[in-house]
N, C-alpha and C positions, 0 to 999 in steps of 0.2 A: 480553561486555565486562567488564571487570574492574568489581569492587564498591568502590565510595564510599565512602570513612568519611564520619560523619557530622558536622556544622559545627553554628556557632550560628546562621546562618542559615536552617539548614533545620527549619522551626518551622511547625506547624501551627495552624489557628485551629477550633477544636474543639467549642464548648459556648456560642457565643454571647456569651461577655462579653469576650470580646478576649482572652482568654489563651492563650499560646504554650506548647503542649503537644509533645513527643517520647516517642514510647514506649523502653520501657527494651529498650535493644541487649544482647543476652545471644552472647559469644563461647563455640563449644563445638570442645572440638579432638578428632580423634577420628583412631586408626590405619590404618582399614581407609578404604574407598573409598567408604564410606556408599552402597549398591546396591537400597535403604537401610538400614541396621542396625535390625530390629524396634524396640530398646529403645530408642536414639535417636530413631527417628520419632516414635515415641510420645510421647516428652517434649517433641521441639521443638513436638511439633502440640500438645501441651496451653497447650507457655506463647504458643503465637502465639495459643492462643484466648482466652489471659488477657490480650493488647493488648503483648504484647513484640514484637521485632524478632530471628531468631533469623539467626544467621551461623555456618556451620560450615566451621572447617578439618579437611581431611581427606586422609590420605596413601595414595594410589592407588599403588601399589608395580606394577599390571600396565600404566597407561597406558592403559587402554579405554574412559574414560571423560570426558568433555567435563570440562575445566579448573572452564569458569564453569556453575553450572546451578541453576536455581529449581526446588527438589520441593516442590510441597503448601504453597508458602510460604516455606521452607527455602531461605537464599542459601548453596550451597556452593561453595566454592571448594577444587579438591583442588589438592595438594601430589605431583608427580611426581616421584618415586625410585625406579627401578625396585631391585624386593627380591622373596625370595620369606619365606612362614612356614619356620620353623623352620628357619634360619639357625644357631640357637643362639648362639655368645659372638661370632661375629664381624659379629654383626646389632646390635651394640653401635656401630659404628663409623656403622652408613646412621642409629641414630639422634639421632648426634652433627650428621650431616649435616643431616637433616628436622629438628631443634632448630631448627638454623640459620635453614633456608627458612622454617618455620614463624612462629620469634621474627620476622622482618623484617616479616611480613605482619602479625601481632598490633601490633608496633607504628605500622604504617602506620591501625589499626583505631582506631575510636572504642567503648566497651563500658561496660556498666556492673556485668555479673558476667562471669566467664569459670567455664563449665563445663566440668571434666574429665571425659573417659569413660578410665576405667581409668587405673592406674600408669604404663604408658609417656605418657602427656600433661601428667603431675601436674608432673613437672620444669620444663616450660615452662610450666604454666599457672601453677605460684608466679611465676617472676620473671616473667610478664607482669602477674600480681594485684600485684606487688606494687611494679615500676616504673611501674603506671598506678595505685596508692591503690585497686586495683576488688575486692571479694570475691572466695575463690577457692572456689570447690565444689568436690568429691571424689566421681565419682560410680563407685562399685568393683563391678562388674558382678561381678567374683568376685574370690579370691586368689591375684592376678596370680603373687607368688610358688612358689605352688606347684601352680599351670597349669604353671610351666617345670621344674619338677622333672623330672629327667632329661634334660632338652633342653639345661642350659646346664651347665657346671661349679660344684660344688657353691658352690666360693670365691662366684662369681659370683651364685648362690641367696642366699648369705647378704648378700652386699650390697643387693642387692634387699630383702630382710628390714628391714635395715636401713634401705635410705630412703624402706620402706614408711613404719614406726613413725617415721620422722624428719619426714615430710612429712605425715602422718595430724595429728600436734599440732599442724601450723600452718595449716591449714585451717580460713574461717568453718563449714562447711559439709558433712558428709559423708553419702553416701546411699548404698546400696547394697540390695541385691534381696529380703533375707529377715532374720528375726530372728537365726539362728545367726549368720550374719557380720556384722551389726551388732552385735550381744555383740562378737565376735572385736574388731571394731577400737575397741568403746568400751576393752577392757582395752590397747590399746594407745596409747590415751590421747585419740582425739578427744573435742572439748573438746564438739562439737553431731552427732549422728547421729541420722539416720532411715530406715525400709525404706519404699522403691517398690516394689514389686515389678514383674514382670514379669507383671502384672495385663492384664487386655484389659478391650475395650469391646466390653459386652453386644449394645449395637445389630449391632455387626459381624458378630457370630456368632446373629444370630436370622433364620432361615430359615424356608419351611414344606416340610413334610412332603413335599409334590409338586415343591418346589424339589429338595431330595436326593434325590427320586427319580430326574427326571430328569437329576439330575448325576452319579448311579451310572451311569445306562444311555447314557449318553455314553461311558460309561468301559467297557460295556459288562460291567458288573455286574447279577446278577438282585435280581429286589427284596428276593425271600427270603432272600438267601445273606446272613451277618456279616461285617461286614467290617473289617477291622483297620487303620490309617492310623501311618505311618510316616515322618513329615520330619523329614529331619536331614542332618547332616553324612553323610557316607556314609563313618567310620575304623573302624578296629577295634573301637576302645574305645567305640563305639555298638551292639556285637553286633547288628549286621545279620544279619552271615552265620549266628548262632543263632537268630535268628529266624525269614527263610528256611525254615532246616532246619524250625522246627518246622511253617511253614505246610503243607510236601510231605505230612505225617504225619496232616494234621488236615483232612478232607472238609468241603465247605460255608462253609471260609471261606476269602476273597478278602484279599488285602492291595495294598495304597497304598502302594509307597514313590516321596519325593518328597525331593530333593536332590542333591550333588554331592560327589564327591571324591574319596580311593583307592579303592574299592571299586566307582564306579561301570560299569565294564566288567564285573566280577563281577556287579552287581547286573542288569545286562541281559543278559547270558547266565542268567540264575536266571530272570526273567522270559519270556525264549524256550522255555526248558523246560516251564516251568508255568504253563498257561493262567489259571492263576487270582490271578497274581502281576501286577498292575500298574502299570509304570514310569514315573514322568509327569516325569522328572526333574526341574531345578531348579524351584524354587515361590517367587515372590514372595509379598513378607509378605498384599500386598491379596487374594492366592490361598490362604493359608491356610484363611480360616474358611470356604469351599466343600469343602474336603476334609474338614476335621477336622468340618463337620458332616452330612456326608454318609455320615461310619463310624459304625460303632457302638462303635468302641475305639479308643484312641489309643494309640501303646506309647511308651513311654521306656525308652531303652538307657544305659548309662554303666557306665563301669569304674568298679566300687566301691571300687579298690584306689588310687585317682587322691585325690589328697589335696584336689582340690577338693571331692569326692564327699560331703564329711563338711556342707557350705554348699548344696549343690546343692537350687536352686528354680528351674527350667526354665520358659524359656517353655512347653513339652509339657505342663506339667502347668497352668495357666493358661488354655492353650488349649482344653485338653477341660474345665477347670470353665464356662467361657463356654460352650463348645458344649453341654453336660450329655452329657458322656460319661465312661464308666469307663474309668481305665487299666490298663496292667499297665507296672509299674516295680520297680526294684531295694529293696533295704531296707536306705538310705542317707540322708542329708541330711535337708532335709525335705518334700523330696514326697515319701518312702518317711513323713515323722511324719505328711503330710495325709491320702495315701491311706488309714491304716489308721485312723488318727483319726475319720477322715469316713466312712470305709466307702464310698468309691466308688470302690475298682479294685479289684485283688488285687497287694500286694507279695508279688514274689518271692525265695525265701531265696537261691538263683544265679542266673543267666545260662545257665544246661544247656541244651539242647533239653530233654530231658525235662520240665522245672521251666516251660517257656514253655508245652509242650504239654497241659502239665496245668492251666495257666492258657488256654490257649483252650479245651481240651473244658469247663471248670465254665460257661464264658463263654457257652458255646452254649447252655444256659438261659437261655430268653427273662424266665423271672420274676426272676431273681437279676439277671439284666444290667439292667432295668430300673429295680430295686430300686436300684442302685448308680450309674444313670444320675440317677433324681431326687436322690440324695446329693451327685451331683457337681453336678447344675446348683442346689440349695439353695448350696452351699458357695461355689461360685461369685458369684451372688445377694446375699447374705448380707454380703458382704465383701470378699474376694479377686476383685476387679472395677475397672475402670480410674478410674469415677467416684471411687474411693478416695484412687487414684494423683492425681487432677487437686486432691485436695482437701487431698492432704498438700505437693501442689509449691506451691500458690497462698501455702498457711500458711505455707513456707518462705521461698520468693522474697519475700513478702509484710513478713515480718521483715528481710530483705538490704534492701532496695529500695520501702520502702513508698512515698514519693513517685514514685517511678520509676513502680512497678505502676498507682497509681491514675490518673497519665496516661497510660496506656498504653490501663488499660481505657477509659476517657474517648476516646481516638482509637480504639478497635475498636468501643465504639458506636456512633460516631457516621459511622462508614465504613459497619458494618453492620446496626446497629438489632435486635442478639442481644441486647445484652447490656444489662439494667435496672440501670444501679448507684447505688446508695443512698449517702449522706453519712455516714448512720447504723444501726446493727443489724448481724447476723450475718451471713458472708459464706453466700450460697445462690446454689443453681445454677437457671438459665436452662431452659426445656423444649428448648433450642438444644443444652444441654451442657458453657455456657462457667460463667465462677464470677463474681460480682457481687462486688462490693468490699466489705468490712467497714467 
């Protein structure tokens, strides 16, 4: 059934003294069909754990997926237009449309921030911020601009450009994944930025030993054999298919690949051939940290030549610092600065087979690979971990919305008895995971 904006009657009685408390309703608009989008879940389930109410609109372009639906807490509602990607300039016009459907439902909504994922939602998310008085966040997953490089008419790029830097200045609020592109959009003038990254949650990715064992030999992988783990989009500009190549060359290791998309009929014919190649295709995100911690390498592919390339912090690289594994990635962005930094993968100078193959055979030394295994899961540890993530969005939203947050957390108490919140002192986290009020 369709979702209820919220009234002034709908008031809860929370803490005993008769006060009518509402947690703070956070609208987030988002393009894709939320299936669910790794980085999006992740945020909403942080701030639902700090006592917000999270609403997402979401535009499902294929139609496969239920209109009204509660994930994990997460009220979404998509938005039906059928489209497909890369449309290029005349995909201009579906989202003239989806503005449209979107804008009615935002106003039909009651909110007290509206979160944007990426540039195509920031259009709508100002005049929604700004017809309802509600702050507006900017949350720039990458540079939307030059993802489309190539795909749209240059004219059309530089527009883009433009209401990147036009819209970036009038945002409370802007976030995005790593410090290179937060540089990037502070010189373009936002006024407040900070990096989330695409950090994970340690608990997720801790297994034992006889867990990934057994989940190799499901897979039916030997215990001895390395094995290399590969999810992703399945395009070109992932060099799959040099990777592949190099596994046919290099005895005793096994590869994982796990996803969807041009390539994946190639990638299953690759896997007919070579017994030691296994296709487990598409992988939801809660299926990740069984794979990625059941290899002993995680690989990251990208065209270095892609102008996003130069900002690039990958969920992949995130994924294996929680798991503690080494990767092997390009010498780009900055997982090419972590990996070498940190010393737990091998960046590579191309994308060649040769240059892969010669990053699996160093690999197949058990001492080096371990060596570069405790660097990743230090680094991991350390910092670059989701606890981080929950404690820069708490400090943020925190400043947007402090009355809002503290009746929020005050109603997640008191529903679920997680969360200890203090009147006074530092905000600290719960052995539950959620964040205590400052």
């Amino acid at each position: 059934m369709p979702f209820r904006s919220r009234t002034s009657s709908q008031t809860e009685d929370t803490d005993g003294t008769g006060d009518k408390l509402l947690p703070p309703n956070v609208l987030m608009l988002l393009t894709n069909a939320y299936d669910p989008d790794p980085r999006v879940r992740q945020e909403a389930l942080a701030l639902i754990r700090m006592g917000c109410a999270v609403r997402l609109l979401a535009w499902d372009r294929d139609l496969k997926r239920p209109r009204f639906e509660s994930m994990e807490g997460v009220e979404v509602e998509r938005v039906f237009l059928p489209s497909v990607h890369g449309r290029g300039n005349t995909q201009l016009f579906f989202y003239a449309w989806l503005y449209w459907k979107m804008l009615w439902r935002g106003l039909q909504s009651s909110f007290d921030v509206v979160h944007c994922h990426d540039l195509d939602t920031l259009p709508l998310g100002l005049v929604l911020g700004k017809l309802k008085r509600k702050p507006i966040i900017y949350d720039a997953h990458e540079s939307f601009p030059d993802m489309l490089e190539g795909n749209v008419h240059p004219a059309v790029q530089r527009a883009l450009v433009w209401l990147d830097t036009f819209l970036t200045r009038r945002v409370n609020l802007l976030i995005t994944v790593g410090e290179k592109l937060r540089q990037h959009f502070a010189k373009m003038g936002a006024r407040h930025s900070v990096v989330v990254g695409n950090w994970k949650r340690l608990e997720e990715f801790s297994r034992s030993d006889e867990q990934n064992r057994e989940f190799r030999r499901q897979l039916g992988i030997p215990d001895s054999a390395m094995v290399v783990v590969c999810i992703s989009q399945l395009f070109i500009d992932r060099k799959i298919e040099e990777l592949l190549d190099a596994v046919d060359k290099v005895q005793d290791v096994f590869l994982i690949v796990g996803g969807k998309g041009a390539l994946e009929e190639m990638v299953k014919a690759r896997a007919a051939k070579n017994p030691r190649i296994r296709y487990v295709g598409f992988v939801g995100a809660t299926d990740i940290p069984a794979y990625t911690c059941a290899g002993d390498v995680v690989y990251y592919g990208f065209d270095s030549e892609n102008p996003n390339a130069r900002f690039s912090a990958p969920n992949k690289l995130f994924e294996a610092l929680a798991a503690g594994k080494p990767l092997i990635t390009g010498d780009f962005g900055e997982i090419g600065e972590v990996v070498r930094n940190s010393s737990c993968g091998i960046v590579l100078q191309n994308y060649s087979v040769e240059e892969i193959r010669g990053a699996l055979e160093q690999l197949h030394d058990e001492k080096l690979r371990s060596s570069l295994a405790d660097n990743a899961r230090w680094c991991g540890r350390s910092g670059m971990n989701w606890q981080r993530g929950e404690e820069v969005l708490y400090r943020e939203y925190s400043a947007l919305l402090p009355l809002a947050l503290k009746a929020g957390l005050r109603l997640e108490q008191a529903s679920s008895g997680e969360l200890a919140v203090r009147s006074d002192g530092p905000a600290v986290r719960t052995q539950a995971g959620a964040v205590d009020l400052a």
